[in-house]
C-alpha positions as CSV (number, residue, x, y, z in Angstrom):
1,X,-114.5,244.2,-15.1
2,X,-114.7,240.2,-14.7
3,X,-111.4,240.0,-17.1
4,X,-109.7,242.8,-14.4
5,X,-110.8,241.2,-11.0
6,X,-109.9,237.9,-12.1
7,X,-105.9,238.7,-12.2
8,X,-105.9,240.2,-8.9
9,X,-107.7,237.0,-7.4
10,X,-104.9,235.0,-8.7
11,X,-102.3,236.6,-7.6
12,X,-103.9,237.2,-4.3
13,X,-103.8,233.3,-3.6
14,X,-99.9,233.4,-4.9
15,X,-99.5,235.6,-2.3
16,X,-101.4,233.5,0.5
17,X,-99.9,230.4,-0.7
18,X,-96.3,231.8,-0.6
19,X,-96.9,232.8,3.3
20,X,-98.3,229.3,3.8
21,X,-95.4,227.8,2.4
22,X,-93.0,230.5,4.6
23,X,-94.7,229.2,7.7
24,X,-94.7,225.5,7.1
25,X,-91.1,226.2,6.2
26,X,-90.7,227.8,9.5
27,X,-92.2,225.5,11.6
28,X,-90.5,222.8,10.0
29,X,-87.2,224.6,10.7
30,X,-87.8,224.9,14.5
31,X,-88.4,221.1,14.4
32,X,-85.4,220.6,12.9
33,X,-83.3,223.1,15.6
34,X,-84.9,221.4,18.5
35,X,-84.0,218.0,17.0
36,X,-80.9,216.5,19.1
37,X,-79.3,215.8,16.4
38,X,-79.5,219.7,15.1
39,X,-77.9,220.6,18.8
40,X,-74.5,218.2,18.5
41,X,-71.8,220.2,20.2
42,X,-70.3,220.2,23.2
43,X,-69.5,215.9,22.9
44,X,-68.1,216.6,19.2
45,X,-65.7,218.9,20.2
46,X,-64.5,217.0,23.2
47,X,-64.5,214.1,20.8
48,X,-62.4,215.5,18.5
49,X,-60.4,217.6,21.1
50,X,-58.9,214.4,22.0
51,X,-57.5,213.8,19.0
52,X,-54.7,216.2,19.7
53,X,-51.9,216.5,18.4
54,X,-50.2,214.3,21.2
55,X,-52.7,212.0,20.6
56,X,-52.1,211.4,17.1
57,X,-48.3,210.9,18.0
58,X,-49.3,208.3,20.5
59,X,-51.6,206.3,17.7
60,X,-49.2,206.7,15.2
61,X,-46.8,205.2,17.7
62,X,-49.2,202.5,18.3
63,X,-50.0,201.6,14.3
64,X,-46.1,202.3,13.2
65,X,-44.5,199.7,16.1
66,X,-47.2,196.8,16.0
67,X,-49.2,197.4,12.8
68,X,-52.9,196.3,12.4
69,X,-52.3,194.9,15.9
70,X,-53.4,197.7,18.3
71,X,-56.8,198.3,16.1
72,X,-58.5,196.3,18.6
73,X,-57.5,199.5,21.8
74,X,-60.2,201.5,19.6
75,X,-63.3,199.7,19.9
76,X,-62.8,198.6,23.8
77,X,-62.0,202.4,24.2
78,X,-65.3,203.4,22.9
79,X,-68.0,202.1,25.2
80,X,-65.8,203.2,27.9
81,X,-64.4,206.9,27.2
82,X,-68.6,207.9,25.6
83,X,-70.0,206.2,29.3
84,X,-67.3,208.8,31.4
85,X,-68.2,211.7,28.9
86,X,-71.8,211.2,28.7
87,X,-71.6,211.2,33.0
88,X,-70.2,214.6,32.5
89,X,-72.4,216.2,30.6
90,X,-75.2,215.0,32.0
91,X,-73.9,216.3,35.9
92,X,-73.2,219.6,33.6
93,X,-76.7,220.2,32.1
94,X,-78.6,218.4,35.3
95,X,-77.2,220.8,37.3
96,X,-76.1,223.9,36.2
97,X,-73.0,223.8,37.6
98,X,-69.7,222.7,36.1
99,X,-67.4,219.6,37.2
100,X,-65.5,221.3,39.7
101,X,-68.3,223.5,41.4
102,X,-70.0,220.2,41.7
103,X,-67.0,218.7,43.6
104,X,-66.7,221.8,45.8
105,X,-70.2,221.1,47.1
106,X,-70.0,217.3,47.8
107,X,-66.2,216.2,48.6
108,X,-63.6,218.1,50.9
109,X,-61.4,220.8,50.0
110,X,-58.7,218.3,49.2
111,X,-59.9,216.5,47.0
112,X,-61.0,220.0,44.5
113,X,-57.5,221.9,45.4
114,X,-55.2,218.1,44.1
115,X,-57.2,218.3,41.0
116,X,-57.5,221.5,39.7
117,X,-53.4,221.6,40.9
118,X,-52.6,218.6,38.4
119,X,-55.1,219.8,35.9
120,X,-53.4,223.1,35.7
121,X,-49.9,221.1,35.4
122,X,-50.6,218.8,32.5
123,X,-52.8,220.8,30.7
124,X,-50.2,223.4,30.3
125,X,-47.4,220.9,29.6
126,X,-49.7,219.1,27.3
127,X,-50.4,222.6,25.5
128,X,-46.7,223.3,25.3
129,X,-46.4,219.5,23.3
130,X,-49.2,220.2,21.1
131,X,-48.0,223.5,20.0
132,X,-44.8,222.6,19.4
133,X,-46.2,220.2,17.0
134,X,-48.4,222.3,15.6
135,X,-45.0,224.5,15.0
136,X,-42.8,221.9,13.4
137,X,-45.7,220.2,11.3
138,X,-46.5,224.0,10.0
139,X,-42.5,224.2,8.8
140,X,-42.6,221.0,7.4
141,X,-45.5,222.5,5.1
142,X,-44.7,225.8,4.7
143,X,-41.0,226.0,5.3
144,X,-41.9,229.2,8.0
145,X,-39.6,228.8,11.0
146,X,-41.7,226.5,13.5
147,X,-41.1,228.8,16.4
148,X,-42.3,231.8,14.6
149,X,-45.6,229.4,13.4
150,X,-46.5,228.4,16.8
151,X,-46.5,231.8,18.1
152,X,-48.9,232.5,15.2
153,X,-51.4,229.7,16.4
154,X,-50.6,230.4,19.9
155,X,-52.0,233.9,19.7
156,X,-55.0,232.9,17.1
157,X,-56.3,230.8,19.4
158,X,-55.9,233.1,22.2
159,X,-57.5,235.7,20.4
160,X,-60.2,233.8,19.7
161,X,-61.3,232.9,22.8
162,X,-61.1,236.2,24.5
163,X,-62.8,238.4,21.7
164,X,-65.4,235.9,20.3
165,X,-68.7,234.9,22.3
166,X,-68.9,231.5,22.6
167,X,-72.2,231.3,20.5
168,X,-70.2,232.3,18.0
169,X,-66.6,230.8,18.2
170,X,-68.4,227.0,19.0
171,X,-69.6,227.3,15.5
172,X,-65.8,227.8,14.6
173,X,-65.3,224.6,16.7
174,X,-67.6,222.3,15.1
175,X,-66.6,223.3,11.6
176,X,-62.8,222.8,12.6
177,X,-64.1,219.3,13.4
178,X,-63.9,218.2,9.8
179,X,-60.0,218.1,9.9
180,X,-60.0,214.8,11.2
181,X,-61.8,213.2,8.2
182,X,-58.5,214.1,6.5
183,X,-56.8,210.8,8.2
184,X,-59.9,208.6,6.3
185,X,-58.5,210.2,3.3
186,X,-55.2,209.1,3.8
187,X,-56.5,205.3,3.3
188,X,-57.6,206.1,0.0
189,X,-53.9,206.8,-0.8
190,X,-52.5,203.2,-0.2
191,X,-53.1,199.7,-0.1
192,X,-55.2,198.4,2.8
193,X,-55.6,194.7,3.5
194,X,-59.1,195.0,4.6
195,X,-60.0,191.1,5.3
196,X,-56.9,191.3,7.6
197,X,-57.5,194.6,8.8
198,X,-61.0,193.4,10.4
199,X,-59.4,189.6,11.7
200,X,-57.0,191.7,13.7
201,X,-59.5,194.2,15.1
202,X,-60.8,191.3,17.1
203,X,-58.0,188.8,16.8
204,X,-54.7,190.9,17.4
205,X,-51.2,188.8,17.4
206,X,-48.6,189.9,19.1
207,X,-46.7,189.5,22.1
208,X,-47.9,190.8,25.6
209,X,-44.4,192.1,26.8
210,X,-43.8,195.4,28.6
211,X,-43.4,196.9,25.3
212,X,-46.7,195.9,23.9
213,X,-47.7,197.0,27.5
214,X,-47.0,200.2,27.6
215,X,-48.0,201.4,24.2
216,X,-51.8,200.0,25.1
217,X,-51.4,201.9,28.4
218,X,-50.4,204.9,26.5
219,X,-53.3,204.6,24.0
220,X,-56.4,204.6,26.9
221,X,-54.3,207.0,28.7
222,X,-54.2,209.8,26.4
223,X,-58.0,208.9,25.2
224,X,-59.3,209.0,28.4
225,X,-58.5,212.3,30.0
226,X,-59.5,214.7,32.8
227,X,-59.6,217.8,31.0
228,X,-62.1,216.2,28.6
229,X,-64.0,215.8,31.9
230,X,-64.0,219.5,33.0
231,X,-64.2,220.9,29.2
232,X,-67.7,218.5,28.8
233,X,-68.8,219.1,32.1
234,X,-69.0,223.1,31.4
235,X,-69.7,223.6,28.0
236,X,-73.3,221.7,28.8
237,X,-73.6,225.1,31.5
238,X,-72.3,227.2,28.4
239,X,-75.0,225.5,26.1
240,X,-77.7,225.9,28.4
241,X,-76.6,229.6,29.4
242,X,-77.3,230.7,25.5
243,X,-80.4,229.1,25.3
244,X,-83.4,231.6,26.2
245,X,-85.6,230.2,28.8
246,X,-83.0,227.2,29.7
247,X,-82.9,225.9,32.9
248,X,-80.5,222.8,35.2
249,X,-82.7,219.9,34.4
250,X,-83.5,219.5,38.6
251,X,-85.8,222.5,38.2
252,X,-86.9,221.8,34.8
253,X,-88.5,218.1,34.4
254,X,-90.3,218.8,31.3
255,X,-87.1,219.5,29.7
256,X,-85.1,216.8,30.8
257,X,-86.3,213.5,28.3
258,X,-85.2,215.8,25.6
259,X,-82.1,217.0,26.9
260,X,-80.7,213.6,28.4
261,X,-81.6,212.4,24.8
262,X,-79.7,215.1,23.1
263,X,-76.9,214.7,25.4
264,X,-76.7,210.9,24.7
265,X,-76.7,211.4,20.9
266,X,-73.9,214.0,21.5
267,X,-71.9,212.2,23.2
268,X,-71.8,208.9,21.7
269,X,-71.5,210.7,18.2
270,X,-68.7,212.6,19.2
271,X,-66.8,209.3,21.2
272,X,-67.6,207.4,17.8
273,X,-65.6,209.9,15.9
274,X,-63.2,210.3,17.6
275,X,-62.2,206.6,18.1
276,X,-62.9,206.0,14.3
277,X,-60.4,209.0,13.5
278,X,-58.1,207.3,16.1
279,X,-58.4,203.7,14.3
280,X,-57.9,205.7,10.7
281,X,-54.5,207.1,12.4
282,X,-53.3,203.7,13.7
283,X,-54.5,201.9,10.4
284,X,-52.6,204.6,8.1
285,X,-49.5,204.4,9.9
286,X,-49.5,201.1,10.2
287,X,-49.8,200.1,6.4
288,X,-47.4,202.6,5.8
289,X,-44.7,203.5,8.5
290,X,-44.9,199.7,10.0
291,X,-44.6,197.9,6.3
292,X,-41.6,199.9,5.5
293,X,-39.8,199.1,8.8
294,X,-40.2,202.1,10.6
295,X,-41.3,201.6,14.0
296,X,-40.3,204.3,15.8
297,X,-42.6,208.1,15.6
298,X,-41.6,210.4,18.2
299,X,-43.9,213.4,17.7
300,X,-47.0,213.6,14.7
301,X,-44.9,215.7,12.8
302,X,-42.6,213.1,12.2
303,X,-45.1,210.5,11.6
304,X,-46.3,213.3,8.5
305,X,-43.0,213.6,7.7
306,X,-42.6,209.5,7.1
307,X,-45.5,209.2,5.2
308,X,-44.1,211.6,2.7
309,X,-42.1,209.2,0.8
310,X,-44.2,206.3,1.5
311,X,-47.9,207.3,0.5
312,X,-46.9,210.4,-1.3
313,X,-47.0,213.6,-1.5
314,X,-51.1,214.3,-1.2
315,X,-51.2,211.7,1.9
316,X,-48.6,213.8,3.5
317,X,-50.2,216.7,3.1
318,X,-53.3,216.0,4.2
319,X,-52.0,214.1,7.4
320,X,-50.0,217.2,7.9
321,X,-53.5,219.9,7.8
322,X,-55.6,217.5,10.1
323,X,-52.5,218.0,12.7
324,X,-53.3,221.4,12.9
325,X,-56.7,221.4,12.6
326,X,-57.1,219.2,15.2
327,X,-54.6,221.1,17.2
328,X,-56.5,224.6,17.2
329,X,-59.3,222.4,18.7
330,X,-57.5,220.9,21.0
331,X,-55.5,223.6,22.8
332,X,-58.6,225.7,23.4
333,X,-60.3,222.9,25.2
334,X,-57.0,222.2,27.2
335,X,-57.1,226.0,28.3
336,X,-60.4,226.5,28.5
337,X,-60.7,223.1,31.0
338,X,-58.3,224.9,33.3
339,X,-60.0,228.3,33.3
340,X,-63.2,225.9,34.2
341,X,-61.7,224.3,36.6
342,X,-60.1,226.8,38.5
343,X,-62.8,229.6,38.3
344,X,-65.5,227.2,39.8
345,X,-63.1,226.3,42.3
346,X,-62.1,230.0,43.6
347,X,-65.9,231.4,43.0
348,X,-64.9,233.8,39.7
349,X,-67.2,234.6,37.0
350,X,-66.4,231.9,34.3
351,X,-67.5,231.5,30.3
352,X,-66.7,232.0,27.4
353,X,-69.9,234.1,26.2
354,X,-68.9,236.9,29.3
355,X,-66.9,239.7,28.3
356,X,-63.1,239.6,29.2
357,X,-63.4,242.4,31.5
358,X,-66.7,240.1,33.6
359,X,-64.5,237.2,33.6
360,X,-61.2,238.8,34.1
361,X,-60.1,235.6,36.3
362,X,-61.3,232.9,33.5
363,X,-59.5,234.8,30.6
364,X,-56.5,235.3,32.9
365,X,-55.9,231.9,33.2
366,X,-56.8,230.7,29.7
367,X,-53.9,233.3,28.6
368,X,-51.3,232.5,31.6
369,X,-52.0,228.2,30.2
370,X,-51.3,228.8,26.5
371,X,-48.8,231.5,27.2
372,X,-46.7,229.5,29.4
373,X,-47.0,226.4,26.9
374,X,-45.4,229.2,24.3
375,X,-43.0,229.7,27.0
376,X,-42.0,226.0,27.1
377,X,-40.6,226.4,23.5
378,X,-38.0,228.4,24.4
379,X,-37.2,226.8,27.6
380,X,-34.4,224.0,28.2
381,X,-37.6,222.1,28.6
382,X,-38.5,219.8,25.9
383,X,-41.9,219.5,24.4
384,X,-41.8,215.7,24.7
385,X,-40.3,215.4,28.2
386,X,-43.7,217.9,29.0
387,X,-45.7,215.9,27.0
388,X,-44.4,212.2,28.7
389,X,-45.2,214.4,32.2
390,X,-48.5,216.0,31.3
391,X,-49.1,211.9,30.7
392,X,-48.4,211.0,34.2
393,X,-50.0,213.6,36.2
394,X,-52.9,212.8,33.7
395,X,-53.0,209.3,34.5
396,X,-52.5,210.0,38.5
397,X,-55.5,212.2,38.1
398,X,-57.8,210.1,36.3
399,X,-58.1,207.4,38.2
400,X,-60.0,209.5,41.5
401,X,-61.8,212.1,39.4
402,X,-63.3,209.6,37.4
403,X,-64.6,207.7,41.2
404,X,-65.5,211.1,42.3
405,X,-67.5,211.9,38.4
406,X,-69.2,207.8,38.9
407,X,-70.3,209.3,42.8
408,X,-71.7,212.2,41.7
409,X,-73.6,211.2,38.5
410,X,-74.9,208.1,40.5
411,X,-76.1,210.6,43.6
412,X,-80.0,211.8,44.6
413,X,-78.7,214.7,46.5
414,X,-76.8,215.8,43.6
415,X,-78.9,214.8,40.2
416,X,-82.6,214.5,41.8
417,X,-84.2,211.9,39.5
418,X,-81.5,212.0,36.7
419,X,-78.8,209.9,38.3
420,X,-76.7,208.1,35.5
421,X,-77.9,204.6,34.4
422,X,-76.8,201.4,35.8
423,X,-75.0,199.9,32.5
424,X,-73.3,203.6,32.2
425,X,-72.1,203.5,35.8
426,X,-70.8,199.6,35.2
427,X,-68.9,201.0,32.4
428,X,-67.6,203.7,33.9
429,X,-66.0,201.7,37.4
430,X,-64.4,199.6,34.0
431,X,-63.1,202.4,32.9
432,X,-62.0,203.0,36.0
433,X,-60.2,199.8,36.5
434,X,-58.6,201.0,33.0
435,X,-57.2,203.6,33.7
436,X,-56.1,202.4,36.9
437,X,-53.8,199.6,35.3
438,X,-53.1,202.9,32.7
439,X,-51.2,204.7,35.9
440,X,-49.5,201.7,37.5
441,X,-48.0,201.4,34.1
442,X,-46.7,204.6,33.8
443,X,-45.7,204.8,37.7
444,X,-44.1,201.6,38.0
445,X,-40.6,201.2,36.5
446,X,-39.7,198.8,33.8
């Protein structure tokens, strides 16, 4: 009987040790979800959404016309763009209330109807460049007509966000994410002069003309941008609506050191990526495009295109996918910052984790911005006159949302005791100051 019990003792504590080790491994997994690391989102995405497609051409414009000598734009972008961002999400999250419902509520009609009007301008000119892009990059690739190619991403993108909750499609996002590590892997393709590469990160050479001029303006202006603003500003509300028992940090202190931490981590993490993807972008082209002579790229596709025959066939390829990668990031986030914007503004049900037929206003205009950039294509209009456009309403913009973003994040009657922080507030009136000289630049001829 002793020879039978002992058996059944045994495997008895098996049994208890294997639930002690599925609760340790339980707890230790909430732990690791309430981590703020575990909950980077919303400031990757925005990160990485502003790496679009007329980004890249901008950067590749910057790195193919004065080499290694606009590396330095990167790092003084940094501190700057994370210090707006991180004011956004935090007047998101604080809150509960997007960028533009906060704006309704503290400054006159005015000031919400100019914005949202220019916002809705550019983005949809901005999403007709980036498209177009992504449509001629896809040809290059795949030899499939490029008007035919951006329909294809034009209505998968679409598609997405109407039929996919948000808990759901942002885990689409954040894996999309990774497309921009393919411009790292470009470097590993060529020859990079790395002593000279970090002397003229902080000691650049070259001659401070209107040339030189505008491409620096045209670098902060498309990395600093108002629908990043909006699109930041709301995805915080769309983060805290999926969360059960979530709640604006004004009614919820014991939340708040946690979440203003998260957000921090977020936001720089994201900023960082996205300016290190931007430095990989001016760095490739400019060992390549720049050291053969050719200084002129007009759209990314044609910066993919000229690397072909310079760093071969892989680097081409692989500049070519993070295009449009990066581009079915970055045209959600341009629509979906409209459909913020305007649905706070007019008082409709807004988010992407309601159901088409609750939000019927939000979806309407995320449909009527990417539609109408399809439009574009097969307009008169070209995709770079909409994107040089969609650049100067942007910088016009900027300039007073990003006062009106400092007022708020730096007001009691708005944030309670979670006001930004003095050294983010100094950074972001530099930024402001920025991005004012950005739209002088563009406005002033010559």
């Amino acid at each position: 009987m002793t020879a039978s019990f002992e058996p059944k003792v045994e495997l008895m504590r098996l049994q208890a040790d294997g639930k002690d080790r599925l609760r340790v491994l339980r707890l230790l997994w909430g732990r690791v979800r309430e981590h703020p690391l575990a909950r980077i989102g919303p400031g990757l995405i925005t990160g990485v959404a502003d790496d679009d497609p007329s980004g890249i051409a901008t950067y590749s414009q910057a790195g193919a016309q004065f080499g290694l000598n606009m590396l330095w734009t990167m790092p003084l972008a940094l501190p700057l763009m994370a210090a707006v961002q991180s004011m956004c999400g935090r007047i998101g999250r604080v809150t509960g209330k997007g960028l533009a419902a906060n704006i309704k509520t503290s400054f006159p009609p005015v000031v919400l109807l100019g914005v949202v009007l220019l916002l809705l301008i550019a983005n949809t000119l901005n999403i007709a460049a980036d498209v177009a892009a992504m449509g001629e990059v896809a040809e290059l690739v795949s030899g499939i007509d490029r008007h035919l190619m951006t329909a294809v991403f034009v209505l998968s993108t679409l598609l997405l966000q109407v039929l996919v909750p948000y808990h759901r499609y942002v885990h689409f996002l954040k894996w999309l994410t990774l497309s921009l590590l393919s411009y790292a892997l470009v470097l590993f393709t060529v020859h990079v002069p790395w002593w000279e590469v970090a002397l003229r990160t902080v000691w650049p050479r070259f001659t401070p003309n209107a040339q030189a001029a505008t491409v620096v303006l045209g670098v902060f202006g498309t990395t600093i941008s108002p629908y990043l603003f909006f699109w930041q500003a709301s995805e915080e509300v769309e983060d805290m609506r999926i969360r059960p028992g979530a709640a604006p940090l004004v009614g919820d202190a014991p939340a708040a050191a946690g979440e203003l931490r998260r957000i921090g981590w977020d936001t720089w993490s994201g900023m960082f990526y996205s300016n290190i993807t931007a430095y990989f972008i001016i760095l490739a082209t400019a060992v390549t495009l720049h050291a053969a002579g050719i200084t002129e790229i007009a759209t990314a596709a044609q910066a993919a295109s000229a690397l072909r025959p310079l760093a071969g066939e892989f680097a081409y390829v692989v500049f070519a996918l993070g295009i449009l990668g990066v581009g079915m990031i970055g045209v959600p986030v341009l629509a979906g910052s409209a459909a913020y914007a305007l649905s706070e503004a007019a008082g409709w049900n807004w988010g992407l984790e309601r159901r088409p037929r609750d939000a019927r206003g939000f979806y309407g205009v995320i449909a009527v911005s990417v539609l109408a950039g399809l439009g574009i294509q097969y307009s008169p209009i070209s995709p770079m006159k909409a994107l040089f456009w969609s650049a100067v309403i942007n910088g016009v913009v900027a300039v007073p949302l990003m006062v009106v973003i400092i007022l708020l994040a730096s007001r009691r009657s708005v944030m309670g005791d979670y006001t930004a922080r003095r050294p983010v507030i100094v950074l972001g009136w530099i930024a402001t100051a920025v991005m004012g000289a950005a739209a002088l630049g563009m406005l002033v001829p010559g």
